[in-house]
Structure formats: C-alpha cells, structure tokens
N, C-alpha and C positions, 0 to 999 in steps of 0.2 A: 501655445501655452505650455505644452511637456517639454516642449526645447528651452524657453525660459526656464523652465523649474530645474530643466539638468544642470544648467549653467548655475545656477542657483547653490544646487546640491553641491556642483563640481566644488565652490566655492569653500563652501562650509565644509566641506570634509576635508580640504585643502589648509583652514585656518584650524577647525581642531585637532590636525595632525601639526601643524607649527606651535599651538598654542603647548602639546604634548610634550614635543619634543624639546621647546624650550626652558618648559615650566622649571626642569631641573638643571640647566645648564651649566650653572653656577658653580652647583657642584658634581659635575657630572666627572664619571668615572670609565676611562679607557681602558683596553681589554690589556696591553699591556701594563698600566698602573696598576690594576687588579691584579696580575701577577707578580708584582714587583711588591706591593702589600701583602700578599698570601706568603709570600717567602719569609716575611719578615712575621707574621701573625698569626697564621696559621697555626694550631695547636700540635696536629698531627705533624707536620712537615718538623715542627720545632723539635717533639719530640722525637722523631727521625734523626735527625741530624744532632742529637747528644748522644743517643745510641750507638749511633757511627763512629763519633767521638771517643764511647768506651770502646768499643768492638775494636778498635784502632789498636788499643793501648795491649789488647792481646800476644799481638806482634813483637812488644817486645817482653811480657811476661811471659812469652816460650823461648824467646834467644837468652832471655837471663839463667835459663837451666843449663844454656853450654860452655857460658862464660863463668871467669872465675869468681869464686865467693871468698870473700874476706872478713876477718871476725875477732873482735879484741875483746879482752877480758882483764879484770882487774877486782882483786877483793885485798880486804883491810881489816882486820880482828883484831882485839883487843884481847888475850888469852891470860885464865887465871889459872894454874896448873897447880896439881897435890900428886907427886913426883916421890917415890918410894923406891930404894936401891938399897939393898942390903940393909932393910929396915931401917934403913935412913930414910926420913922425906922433908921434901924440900915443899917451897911455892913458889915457882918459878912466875914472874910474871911480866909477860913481856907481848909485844903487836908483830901480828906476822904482814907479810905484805908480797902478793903474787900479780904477775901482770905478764899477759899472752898476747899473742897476735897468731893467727893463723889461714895461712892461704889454702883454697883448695881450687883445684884443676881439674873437670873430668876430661878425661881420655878416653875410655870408654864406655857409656852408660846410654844403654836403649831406649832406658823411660826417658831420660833428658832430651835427646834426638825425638823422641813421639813425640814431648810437647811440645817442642820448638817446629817440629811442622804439625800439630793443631793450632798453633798459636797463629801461624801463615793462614793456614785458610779458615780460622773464625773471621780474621781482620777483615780477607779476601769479602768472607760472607759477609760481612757486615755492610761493604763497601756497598756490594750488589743490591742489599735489602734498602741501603739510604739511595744509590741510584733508581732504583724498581718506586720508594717512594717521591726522587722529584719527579718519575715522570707520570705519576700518579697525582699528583699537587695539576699541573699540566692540564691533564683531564678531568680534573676536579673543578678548577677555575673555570678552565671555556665551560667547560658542561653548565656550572651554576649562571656565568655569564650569557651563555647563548637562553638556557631557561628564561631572564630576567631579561632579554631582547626580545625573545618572542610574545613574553607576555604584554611586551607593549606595541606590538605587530599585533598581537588581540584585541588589547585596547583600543588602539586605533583604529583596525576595522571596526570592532563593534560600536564606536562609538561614529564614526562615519556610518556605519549601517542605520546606527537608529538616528541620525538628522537626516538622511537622506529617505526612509520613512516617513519623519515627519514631516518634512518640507512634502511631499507624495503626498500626505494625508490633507494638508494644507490644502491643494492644489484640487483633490478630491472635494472638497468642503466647495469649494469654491465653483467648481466644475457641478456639482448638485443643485446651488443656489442659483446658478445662470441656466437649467433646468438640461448640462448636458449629461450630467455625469448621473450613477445610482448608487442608491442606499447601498446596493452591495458592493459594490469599489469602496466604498469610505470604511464598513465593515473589516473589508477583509485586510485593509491595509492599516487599519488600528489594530488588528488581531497579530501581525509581521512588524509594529510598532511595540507591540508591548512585550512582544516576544523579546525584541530588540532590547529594549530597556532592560529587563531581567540577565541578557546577558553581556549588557556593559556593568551591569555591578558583579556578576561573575568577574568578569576579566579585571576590575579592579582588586579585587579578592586573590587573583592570582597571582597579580602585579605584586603587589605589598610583600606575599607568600616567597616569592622567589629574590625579590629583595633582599629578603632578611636573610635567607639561605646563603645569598650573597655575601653579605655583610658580616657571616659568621666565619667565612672563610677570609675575607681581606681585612678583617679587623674593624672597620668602621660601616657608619652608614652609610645605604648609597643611595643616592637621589637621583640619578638616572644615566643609562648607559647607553653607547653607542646604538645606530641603526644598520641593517645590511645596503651597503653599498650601490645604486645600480651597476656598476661595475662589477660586481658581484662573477668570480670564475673559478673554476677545476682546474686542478695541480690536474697536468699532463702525466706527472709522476707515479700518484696514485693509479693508475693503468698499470703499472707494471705486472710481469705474469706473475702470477702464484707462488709457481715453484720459485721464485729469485726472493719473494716475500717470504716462504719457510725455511728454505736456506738462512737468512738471516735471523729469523729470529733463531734458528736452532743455534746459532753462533752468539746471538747478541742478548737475546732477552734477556732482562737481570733476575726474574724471580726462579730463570731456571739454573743460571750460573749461580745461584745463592743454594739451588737443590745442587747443584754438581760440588758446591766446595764443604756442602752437609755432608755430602758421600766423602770429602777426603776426612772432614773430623770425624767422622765412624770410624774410616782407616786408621788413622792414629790413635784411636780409643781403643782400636783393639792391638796394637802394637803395642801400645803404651801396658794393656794387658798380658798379653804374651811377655811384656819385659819382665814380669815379677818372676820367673826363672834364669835370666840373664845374669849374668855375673856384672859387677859394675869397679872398674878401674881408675882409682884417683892420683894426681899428686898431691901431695899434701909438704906444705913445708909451716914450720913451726919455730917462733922466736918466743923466750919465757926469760921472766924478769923474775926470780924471789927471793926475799929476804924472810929469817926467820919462818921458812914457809910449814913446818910442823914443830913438836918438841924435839924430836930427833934431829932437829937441821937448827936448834938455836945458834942463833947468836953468826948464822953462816950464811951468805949471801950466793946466790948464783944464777948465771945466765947461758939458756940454752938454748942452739940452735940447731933445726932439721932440720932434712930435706928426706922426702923418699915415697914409697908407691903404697896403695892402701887398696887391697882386695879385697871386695864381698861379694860369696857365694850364697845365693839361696839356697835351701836344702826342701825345702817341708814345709809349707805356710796351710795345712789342713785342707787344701783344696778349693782352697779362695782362689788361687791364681787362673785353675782351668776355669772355676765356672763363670771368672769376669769375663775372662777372655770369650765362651759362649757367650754370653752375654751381650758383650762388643761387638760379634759375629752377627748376631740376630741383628741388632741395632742398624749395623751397617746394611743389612741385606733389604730393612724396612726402607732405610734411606733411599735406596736403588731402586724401588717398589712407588715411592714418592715421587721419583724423580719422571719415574714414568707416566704416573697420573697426572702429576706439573705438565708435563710435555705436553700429553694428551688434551689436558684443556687451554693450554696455550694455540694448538694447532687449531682446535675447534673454535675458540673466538676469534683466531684471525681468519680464519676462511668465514667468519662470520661478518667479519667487520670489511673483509675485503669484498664477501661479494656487497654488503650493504654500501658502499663505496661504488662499485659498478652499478646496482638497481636506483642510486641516488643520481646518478648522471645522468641516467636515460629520463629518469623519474623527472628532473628537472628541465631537461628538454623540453617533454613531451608537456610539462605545465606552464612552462614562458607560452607555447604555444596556443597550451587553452585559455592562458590569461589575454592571450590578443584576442582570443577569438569569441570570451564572454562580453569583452569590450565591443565586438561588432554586433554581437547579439541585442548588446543593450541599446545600440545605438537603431539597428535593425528594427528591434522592439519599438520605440518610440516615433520612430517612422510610420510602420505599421499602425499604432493606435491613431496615429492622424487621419492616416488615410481610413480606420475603420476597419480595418481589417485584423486588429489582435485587443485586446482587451485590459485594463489595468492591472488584473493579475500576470496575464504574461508578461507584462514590466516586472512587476514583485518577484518574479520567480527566476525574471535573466537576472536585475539586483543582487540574488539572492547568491545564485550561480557564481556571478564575479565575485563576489567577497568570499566564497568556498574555497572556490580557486587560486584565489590569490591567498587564502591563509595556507592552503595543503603547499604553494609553491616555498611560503616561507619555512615553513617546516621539512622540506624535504631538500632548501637549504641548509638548512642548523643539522639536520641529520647528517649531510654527508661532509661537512665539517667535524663535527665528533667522530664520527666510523672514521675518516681520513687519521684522524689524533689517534686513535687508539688502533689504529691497523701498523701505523711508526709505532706506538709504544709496545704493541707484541715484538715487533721488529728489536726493538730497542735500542732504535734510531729517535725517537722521539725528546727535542730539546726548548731551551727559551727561543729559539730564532723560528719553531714552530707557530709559537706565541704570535710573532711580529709579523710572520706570515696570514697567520687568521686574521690577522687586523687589516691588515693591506685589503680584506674585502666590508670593513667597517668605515661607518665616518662618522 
C-alpha cells in the first residue's frame, strides 16, 4: 500500500509542477528577453546612458578652447548731435553704421590645453561609469531573474511537499481504519501537513514578491520564467587562478578606470590652476566695416584690415591663483586616495565572488550526490516500513530530507551563476553574450 501511495504522490507532484510551470506559458518571459527589455526600460540603465551621452559632448567642449574662435559684430545708431565750434553750433544729424568680424587663434595658452585634456578624460570617465553601468543592468537582471526562478523551485517543492503529505495522511486514515496503522502516524503526519501548507502560501508570497522586482526592472509584467535545465553545468572557465582574475580586473574593471581618468581631471584642474600665471599668446586678425562711425568720422567711410599677435601677462590676481592651484593639489591627492579604496574593494569582492564560485562547485557536487542519495533513503524507507522495521515518521522525515536537499541544490545553483556574473564584472569582462550563456543552462 506505501508503494501505491508513492506512485500516487510521484504523480501529483509531477502534475503540480506541469500545471505550475505551464499556468504562465503564454506569457512567459526568457532570461535573454528580460534582458533585452531591461535595456530598453530600465530606468537606471536609461538614465546611464543620457549621462554618457552628455559626458560625451565634454570631448569636444575642451578641443573647442584650442581651436579657432570667430565673432562678428555689427551696430546702427541713429545720432542727434549739438555740435559747438567757435561758438558756432550746429545739429548734425545723421546714422552711424559699424560692422567687425574677428578671428582668434591660440598658440599658446595652458588654460586651453588643461581643458581640452579634462575634456578627454571626463568623456573617458563617462564612457567607464556607462560601461560599469551595463554590466551592472547584467547583474541586476539575472540576479532579479534567478530570485523569480527560484521562488518557483519553492513553490513547487512546497507545493509537492504538502500533496505528498496529504496523500501520506490519506493512506494513514486508511491504514488506522483497517486497524494497521496508529493514532499517532496520522497525528504526526497532519502536524508535517500543516506545516506544509503554511509554507506553500509562503512561497507564494515570495513568488508574486520577486515578480514584481522583476517587472520593475524589464518594464512589464511577468507571468512566469524559465526553469534550471537538467543539463544544468560550470564554465570550465570560472576555474581560472586568481592571480589571472586580478590582473584583469586591475586592467579592465570600469569603476576603477573611471577612478583612474578622476585622477587625470584633478591633473588638469590643477594645471588649468597653475595656468592663471602663464602668459597666454593669440593671433588675432581683424576685418571692420564703418561708416559715419563717431562725430569725428562724419560723413567718412572706412574699412580695416588686421592681422597680428596679442599678448597677455598676468601679474597680480591677489593670490587666487596659488590657493586654486592648492586647492587642485588636494583634490587630486584625494582622487589617488579614492582610487585606492576603489581598488581595495574591488579586489576584496572578487576574491569573494571567486572563492564563492569554487565553494559553489564543490557545493553542487557534493548535493547532486545527496539528492541521489535522499532518493534511496526514501525509497529504502518505504521498504523498511513494510517489512516493519522503520516507522511512518522515518518516511516523513527521509520526505523531508529530499525536498531540503533538493532546494539547498537549487540554490547553490543560482549562487554560482550570480558569483560566476559578478567575478566577469570585477573582471570587466562581463557582456550580453554572458546573458545567452546563463540561458544555455535554462529551458
């Protein structure tokens, strides 16, 4: 009769994990669609990527300080003159009319040169802050994605746990009534029923919960997401040694190339400070159109043309110029001080996410193993009670065992999926083709 009831159970837990997984089909959501929405939706990432957009346009608001400036000018008066000569006076009344054009050229000017390389490495930085953000978007996705998988790897245990309870509790009733089974089998297996129950409305609670986390990030609702694959495997890759993983990110990571090109705009803020004692060297050429252009010049028309060099020496500015330049100096030195902290906590999460990445593989191992082995327990178990030698709680309690098991197994998949993503993104190797790789162990 326990070997009917298993087959029983087998069944039901078999149909509420198809009923589960298909209920949302319809509109079911893939882990690369999810990504391919969050790019587009996402709030954070959007505003990312306008930032970038301005930070861009820096690049060429510091090349326009070395390139030439052009600048025209043109006035028109209407003049009513009381003109006195030799106690003569007149009213002269007549429109004056002036109109310039004037090019300028620097040749040499320091401040121009600082901002046209701050202007380089804001854009630089910019660039790094919007890359450090997509591959942030990356880990944001799977992470809310794998969350809203697993909660339905809860579901469906727990919901498989409490029918296969009840069908036990059943089988208890029934085992009582044919005078083989006891009050306390039927007791203790509604006491591991109701337990059960209480945590399938849990896990539906979580479901919804992580959902909508979901949903916040790829713009719409989601009705239900992919499952892990039996196929399910570890990048060879992720093995790699340590030292090859902090080489690169020392090289690659973007939030710290974004500290490294912070250090060059300190550099050029304090340049650009030290410039205010420089001397600054222009050409300047100059075309002028006037007629009538004062009282002295009535009635006379003329048009001039320059060409020639234009020299300015600072002398004196009351001592603004050293203390910016202090100023600069500090600034910069804090930059360099940042950059080290950056470092420092970049190294320490990825030796974090790296060893979590190696205790995930072994981790995972060592739980494919105990899931075979709660299965033999269970099956061992149910042997046992026939022959009278183990008891209806030692079933409840192997039950119990396999659904433990098999939920720690799925979570210590989803972990070393995320540690793998975020051991690339310190790296800052981490891309979409990541994406389509995580998927490859979905279906």
């Amino acid at each position: 009769m326990v070997q009917r009831s298993t087959r029983s159970i087998t069944v039901v837990a078999a149909v509420a994990t198809a009923a589960l997984l298909a209920s949302g089909s319809a509109s079911a959501i893939t882990l690369v669609e999810a990504y391919q929405k969050a790019r587009a939706n996402d709030a954070i990432y959007r505003a990312a990527f306008y930032a970038n957009q301005a930070g861009q346009e820096n690049r060429i608001i510091g090349r326009a300080n070395l390139l030439p400036s052009v600048s025209a000018s043109w006035s028109g008066n209407k003049n009513k003159t009381d003109l006195t000569i030799a106690k003569i006076t007149s009213h002269p009344d007549y429109t004056s009319r002036a109109a310039s054009v004037q090019l300028r050229q620097a040749i040499f000017n320091l401040d121009a040169y600082a901002r046209y390389r701050q202007g380089v490495a804001q854009a630089n930085a910019s660039a790094a802050v919007f890359d450090f953000e997509g591959q942030q978007l990356v880990v944001r996705v799977v992470g809310a994605y794998i969350e809203a998988m697993f909660s339905e790897n809860q579901l469906v245990l727990a919901t498989a746990q409490r029918d296969m309870y009840l069908e036990q509790n059943k089988v208890n009733e029934r085992l009582f009534k044919g005078g083989e089974g006891t009050r306390t089998d039927m007791l203790e297996t509604q006491a591991r029923l109701d337990l059960a129950e209480a945590k399938v409305l849990e896990a539906k609670d979580v479901q919804v919960a992580t959902r909508a986390t979901l949903a916040a990030i790829v713009g719409e609702d989601v009705a239900s997401v992919d499952s892990l694959s039996p196929a399910f495997r570890v990048r060879p890759v992720d093995r790699t040694d340590f030292a090859a993983w902090k080489a690169a990110a020392l090289v690659g990571n973007p939030e710290l190339k974004a500290q490294v090109y912070g250090i060059e705009i300190a550099r050029a803020e304090v340049l650009k400070a030290r410039a205010g004692h420089a001397p600054r060297l222009d050409f300047v050429a100059n075309y002028s159109n006037n007629d009538s252009e004062s009282i002295n010049t009535l009635n006379q028309a003329s048009k001039t043309r320059s060409l020639g060099l234009q020299l300015n020496i600072p002398l004196y500015g009351g001592g603004a110029v050293n203390a910016q330049a202090r100023q600069a100096v500090a600034n910069q030195e804090r930059a360099k001080a940042e950059l080290e902290g950056k470092t420092n906590k970049v190294l320490l999460d990825l030796r974090k996410d790296y060893d979590s990445v190696a205790s995930s593989v072994a981790r995972i191992d060592a739980l494919v193993k105990a899931v075979d082995s709660a299965r033999l327990l269970m099956t061992a178990t149910q042997q046992s009670i026939k022959g009278g030698v183990r008891i209806n709680l030692d079933l409840l309690m192997a039950q119990e065992q396999l659904y433990t098991v098999q939920r720690d197994l799925a979570q210590a998949r989803y972990t070393y999926l995320l540690a793998a993503l975020r051991l690339r993104a310190s790296s800052g190797a981490l891309s979409a083709d990541d994406v389509r790789e995580v998927s490859l162990n979905l279906r």
